[in-house]
C-alpha positions in Angstrom: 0.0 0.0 0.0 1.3 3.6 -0.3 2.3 5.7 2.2 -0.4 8.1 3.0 -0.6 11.9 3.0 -2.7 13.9 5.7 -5.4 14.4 2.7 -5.2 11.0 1.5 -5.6 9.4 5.5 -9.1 11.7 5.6 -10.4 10.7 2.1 -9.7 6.9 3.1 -11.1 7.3 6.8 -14.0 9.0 4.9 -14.2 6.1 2.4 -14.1 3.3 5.4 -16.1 5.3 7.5 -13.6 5.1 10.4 -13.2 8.4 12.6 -10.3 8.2 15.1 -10.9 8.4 18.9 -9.0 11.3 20.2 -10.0 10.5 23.9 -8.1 6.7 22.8 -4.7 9.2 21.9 -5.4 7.3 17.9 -3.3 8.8 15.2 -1.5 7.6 12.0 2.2 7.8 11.8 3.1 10.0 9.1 6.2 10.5 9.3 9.1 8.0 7.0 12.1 8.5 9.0 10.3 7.1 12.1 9.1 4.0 10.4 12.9 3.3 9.4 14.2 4.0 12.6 11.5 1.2 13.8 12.7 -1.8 11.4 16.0 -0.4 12.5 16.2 -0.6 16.3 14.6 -4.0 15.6 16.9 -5.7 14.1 14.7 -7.8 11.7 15.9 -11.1 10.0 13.7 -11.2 6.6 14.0 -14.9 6.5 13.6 -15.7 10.2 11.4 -13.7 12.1 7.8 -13.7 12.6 6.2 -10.8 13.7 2.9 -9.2 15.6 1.9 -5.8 15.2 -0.6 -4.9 17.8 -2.9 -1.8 16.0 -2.2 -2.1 12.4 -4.1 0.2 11.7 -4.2 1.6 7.9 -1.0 -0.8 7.2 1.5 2.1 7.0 4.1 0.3 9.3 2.7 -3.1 8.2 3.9 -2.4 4.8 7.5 -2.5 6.2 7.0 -5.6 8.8 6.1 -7.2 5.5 9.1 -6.8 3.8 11.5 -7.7 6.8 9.8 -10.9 8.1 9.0 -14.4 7.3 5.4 -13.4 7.7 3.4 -11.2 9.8 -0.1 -11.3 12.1 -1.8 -7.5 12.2 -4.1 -7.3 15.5 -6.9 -5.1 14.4 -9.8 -4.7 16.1 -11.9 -2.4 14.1 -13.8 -4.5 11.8 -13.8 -2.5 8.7 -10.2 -1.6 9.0 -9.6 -5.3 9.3 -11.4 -6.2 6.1 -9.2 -3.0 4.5 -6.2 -4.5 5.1 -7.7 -8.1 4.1 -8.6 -6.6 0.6 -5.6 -4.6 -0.2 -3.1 -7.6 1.2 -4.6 -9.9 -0.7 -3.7 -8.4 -3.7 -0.4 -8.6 -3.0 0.4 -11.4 -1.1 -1.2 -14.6 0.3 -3.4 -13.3 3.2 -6.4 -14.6 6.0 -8.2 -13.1 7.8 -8.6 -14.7 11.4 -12.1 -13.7 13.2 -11.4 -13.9 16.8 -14.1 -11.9 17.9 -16.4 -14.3 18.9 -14.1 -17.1 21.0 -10.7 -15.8 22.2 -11.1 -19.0 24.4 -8.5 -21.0 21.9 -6.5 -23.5 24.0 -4.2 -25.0 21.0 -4.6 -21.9 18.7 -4.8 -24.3 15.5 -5.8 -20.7 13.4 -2.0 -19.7 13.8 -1.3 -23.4 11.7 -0.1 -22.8 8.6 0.0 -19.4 8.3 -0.1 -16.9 5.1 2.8 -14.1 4.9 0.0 -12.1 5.8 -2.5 -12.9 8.8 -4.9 -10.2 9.8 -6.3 -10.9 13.1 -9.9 -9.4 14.0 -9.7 -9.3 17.7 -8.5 -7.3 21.0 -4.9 -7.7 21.4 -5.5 -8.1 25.2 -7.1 -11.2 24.2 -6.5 -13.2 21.4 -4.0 -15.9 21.9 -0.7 -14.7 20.8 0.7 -16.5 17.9 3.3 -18.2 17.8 6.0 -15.2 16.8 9.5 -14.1 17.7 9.2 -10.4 17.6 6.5 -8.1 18.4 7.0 -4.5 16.7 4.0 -2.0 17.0 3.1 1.7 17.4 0.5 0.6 20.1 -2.8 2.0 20.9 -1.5 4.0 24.5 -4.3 3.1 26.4 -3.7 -0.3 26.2 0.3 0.1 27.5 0.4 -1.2 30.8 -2.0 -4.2 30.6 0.0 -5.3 27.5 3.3 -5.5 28.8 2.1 -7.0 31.8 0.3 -9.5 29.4 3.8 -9.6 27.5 5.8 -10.4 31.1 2.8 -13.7 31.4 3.4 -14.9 28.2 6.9 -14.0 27.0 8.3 -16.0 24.2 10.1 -13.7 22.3 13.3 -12.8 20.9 12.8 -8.8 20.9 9.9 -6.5 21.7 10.1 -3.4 19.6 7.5 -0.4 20.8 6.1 3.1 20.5 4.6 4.3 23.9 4.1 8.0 25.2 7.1 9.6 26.5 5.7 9.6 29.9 5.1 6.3 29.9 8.7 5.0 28.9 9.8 7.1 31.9 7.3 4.9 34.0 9.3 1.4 32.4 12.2 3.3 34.1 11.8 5.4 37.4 14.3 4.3 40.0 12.7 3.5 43.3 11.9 6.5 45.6 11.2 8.5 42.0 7.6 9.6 41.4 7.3 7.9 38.9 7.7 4.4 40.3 5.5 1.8 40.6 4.5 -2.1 40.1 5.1 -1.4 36.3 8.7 -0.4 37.5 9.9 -2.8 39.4 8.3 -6.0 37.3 10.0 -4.7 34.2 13.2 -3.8 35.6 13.5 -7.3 37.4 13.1 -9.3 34.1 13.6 -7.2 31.2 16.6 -4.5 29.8 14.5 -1.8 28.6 16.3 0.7 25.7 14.6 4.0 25.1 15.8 4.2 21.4 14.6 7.3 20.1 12.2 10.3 21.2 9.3 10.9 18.3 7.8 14.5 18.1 3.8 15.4 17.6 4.5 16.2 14.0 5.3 12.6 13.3 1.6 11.8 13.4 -1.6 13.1 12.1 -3.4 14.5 14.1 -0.5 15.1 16.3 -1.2 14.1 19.8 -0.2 16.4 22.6 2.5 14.4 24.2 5.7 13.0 22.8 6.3 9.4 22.0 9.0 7.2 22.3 10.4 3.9 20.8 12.1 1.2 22.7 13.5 -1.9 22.8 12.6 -4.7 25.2 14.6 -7.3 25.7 14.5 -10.3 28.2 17.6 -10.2 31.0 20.2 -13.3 30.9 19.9 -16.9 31.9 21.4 -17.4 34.9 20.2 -19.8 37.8 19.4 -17.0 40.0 17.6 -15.4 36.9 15.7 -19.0 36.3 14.0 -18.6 39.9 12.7 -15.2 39.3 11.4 -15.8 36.6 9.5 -19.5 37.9 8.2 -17.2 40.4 7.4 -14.2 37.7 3.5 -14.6 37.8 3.5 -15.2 42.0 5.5 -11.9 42.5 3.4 -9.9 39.7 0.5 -10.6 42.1 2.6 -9.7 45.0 3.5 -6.2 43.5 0.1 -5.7 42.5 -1.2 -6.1 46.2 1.5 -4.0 48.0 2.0 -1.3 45.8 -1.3 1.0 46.3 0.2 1.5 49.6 3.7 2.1 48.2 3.9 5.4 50.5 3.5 3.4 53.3 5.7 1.0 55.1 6.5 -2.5 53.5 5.1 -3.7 57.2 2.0 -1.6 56.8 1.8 -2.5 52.7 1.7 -6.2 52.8 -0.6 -6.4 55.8 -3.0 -4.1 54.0 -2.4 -6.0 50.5 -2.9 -9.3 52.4 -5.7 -8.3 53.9 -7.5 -7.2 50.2 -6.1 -10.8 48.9 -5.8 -13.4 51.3 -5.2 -15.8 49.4 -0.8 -14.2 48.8 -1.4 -15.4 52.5 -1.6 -18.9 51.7 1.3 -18.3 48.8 3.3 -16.5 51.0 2.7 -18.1 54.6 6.3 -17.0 56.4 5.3 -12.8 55.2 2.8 -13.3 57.9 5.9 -13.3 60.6 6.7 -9.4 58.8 3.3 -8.6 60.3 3.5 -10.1 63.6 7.2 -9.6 64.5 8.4 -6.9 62.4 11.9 -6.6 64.4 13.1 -9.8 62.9 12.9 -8.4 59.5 15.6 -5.4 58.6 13.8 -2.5 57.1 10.3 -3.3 57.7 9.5 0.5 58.4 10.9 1.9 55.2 8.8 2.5 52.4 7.5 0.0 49.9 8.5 2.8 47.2 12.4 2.8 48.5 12.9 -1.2 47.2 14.9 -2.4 44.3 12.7 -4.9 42.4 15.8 -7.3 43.8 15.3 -6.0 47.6 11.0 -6.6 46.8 12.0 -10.1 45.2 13.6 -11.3 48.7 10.8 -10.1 50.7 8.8 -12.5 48.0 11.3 -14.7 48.5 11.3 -15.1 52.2 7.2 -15.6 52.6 7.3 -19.0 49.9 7.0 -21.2 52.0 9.1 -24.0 50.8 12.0 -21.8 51.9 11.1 -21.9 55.5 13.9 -23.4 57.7 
C-alpha cells in the first residue's frame, strides 16, 4: 500500500467510515524516517522472524513488517479496518483473515497453523492468543500500554519486543525506586527485562499530532542465569505480590503487605512466612521503610522469604 498523506488518511477514513478516537490518543504515523528507525532498532531477519503488530491500523508500518519478516499477524480490532487490510493484502500477497471476535477461548490456537505471509487478526490484542512469533513490533494504541506489557511479562516468548509508547510512559518502564514515577510497572519490568529507550518521536510525526511526545524502545528479556531461572519460575506469583502491595507504596513494607494481604488473602496462603513481617516486624531489617524505596531485587527477597518451601 502507499504511504499516506494527511489528505489521503481523511479521504480513506471517509471512504471506510472510520473516525479516530482522540479521547483513545489514535493517530497515524506520518512520518518515514520514524518507520525506518522502527525496522531499525529491531533488528529484523527477513528470513527468520515472525512478527505481531498490535494496532495495524491503515497498514502504513505493516507495509515494512512485511518486507523484513517471514510473515506477519496484524491485530486489528476495528472490523472495517480489518477487512481494508484483508482486501488490499490480498492483492499482494497470500493473506487470512482470522475472526477472533467471537471465541478468544482458543487452548491449542490451530488458526495460527499454517499461516499466510499475511495474517490479519480481528480481535483485541489483550485477548487473542498470541501466535506463535518471535518479535513483536507496534506503534500501540497508548491506552492499552500497561496491561499489555504486563500481558507480555505472562506470556513472553520472544526474541525482541520493539515499541512506540508515550514519553511519559517510557519514563514509567524506568523510574528508579523513591522517584515519582515508580511503581509495580517499575519494578516487574526492571526485574526481568533490559529496557532501551531508542529514540524520542515528536507530535509532528503523526496526524493528528497528539499532545504528548512518543517514544520507541527496545525490550529485551535479562540473561539466563540460575538466579535469573527462579525469578522468573516465580514471575506470575510476585506480579500478584506487586500488584497487592504497591497502592500503599507510601506506606511501610510492614504496613503494605498487611493491608495487601488483607485485600487478597489468598498471597497469604502463597506467601505463609510474610505473615511473621506482620507479627514480628523486628526480625525483619527495614520493615518500616517504604514500599517505594525497594529495588525490584530488595521486593524479590521479601517474595522470596514468605514462599513457603523456603522456611527453615
Amino acid at each position: 500500500m502507499p504511504f499516506f498523506s494527511r489528505s489521503e488518511l481523511l479521504a480513506l477514513q471517509h471512504s471506510l467510515g472510520i473516525k479516530l478516537d482522540k479521547s483513545r490518543g489514535q493517530c497515524y504515523l506520518i512520518d518515514k524516517n520514524i518507520i525506518e528507525l522502527i525496522i531499525e532498532f529491531s533488528h529484523l531477519n527477513p528470513l527468520l522472524d515472525s512478527i505481531l503488530e498490535v494496532g495495524a491500523g491503515l497498514g502504513i508500518l505493516s507495509d515494512y513488517l512485511i518486507q523484513n519478516s517471514s510473515h506477519v499477524y496484524l491485530v486489528e480490532n476495528d472490523r472495517k479496518i480489518a477487512n481494508f487490510l484483508h482486501e488490499e493484502y490480498s492483492k499482494q500477497f497470500d493473506c487470512k483473515l482470522i475472526d477472533l471476535t467471537k471465541n478468544y477461548d482458543l487452548e491449542d490456537a490451530p488458526m495460527y497453523n499454517n499461516p499466510s505471509k499475511v495474517n490479519i487478526i480481528l480481535g483485541d490484542a489483550l485477548k487473542i492468543p498470541f501466535p506463535p512469533v518471535t518479535r513483536i513490533v507496534s506503534n500501540i494504541p497508548y491506552q492499552i500500554s500497561a496491561p499489555l506489557l504486563f500481558r507480555l511479562m505472562d506470556e513472553w516468548h520472544f526474541d525482541q519486543v520493539n515499541l512506540m509508547v508515550q514519553e511519559e510512559f517510557a519514563k514509567r518502564l524506568v523510574a528508579s525506586p523513591n522517584s515519582p514515577n515508580y511503581s509495580r510497572l517499575a519494578a516487574s519490568v526492571s526485574l526481568y527485562f533490559d529496557i532501551c529507550l531508542d529514540h524520542l518521536v515528536r507530535p509532528t510525526s503523526f496526524f493528528p499530532p497528539p499532545k504528548i511526545n512518543s517514544r520507541l524502545i527496545s525490550i529485551t528479556k535479562k540473561g539466563k542465569s540460575s538466579e535469573f531461572e527462579l525469578k522468573w519460575r516465580y514471575r506470575k506469583d510476585f506480579l500478584e505480590f506487586l500488584h497487592a502491595i504497591f497502592p500503599y507504596k507510601n506506606k511501610s513494607i510492614r504496613n503494605s503487605v498487611r493491608l495487601g494481604f488483607k485485600k487478597y488473602p489468598f498471597l497469604l496462603q502463597k506467601l505463609p512466612r510474610l505473615s511473621e513481617l506482620i507479627e514480628h516486624p523486628d526480625i525483619f531489617p527495614n520493615s518500616q521503610k517504604k514500599t517505594r524505596s525497594f529495588s525490584a531485587e530488595e521486593l524479590f527477597e521479601i517474595f522470596r522469604n514468605g514462599i513457603e518451601e523456603n522456611k527453615s
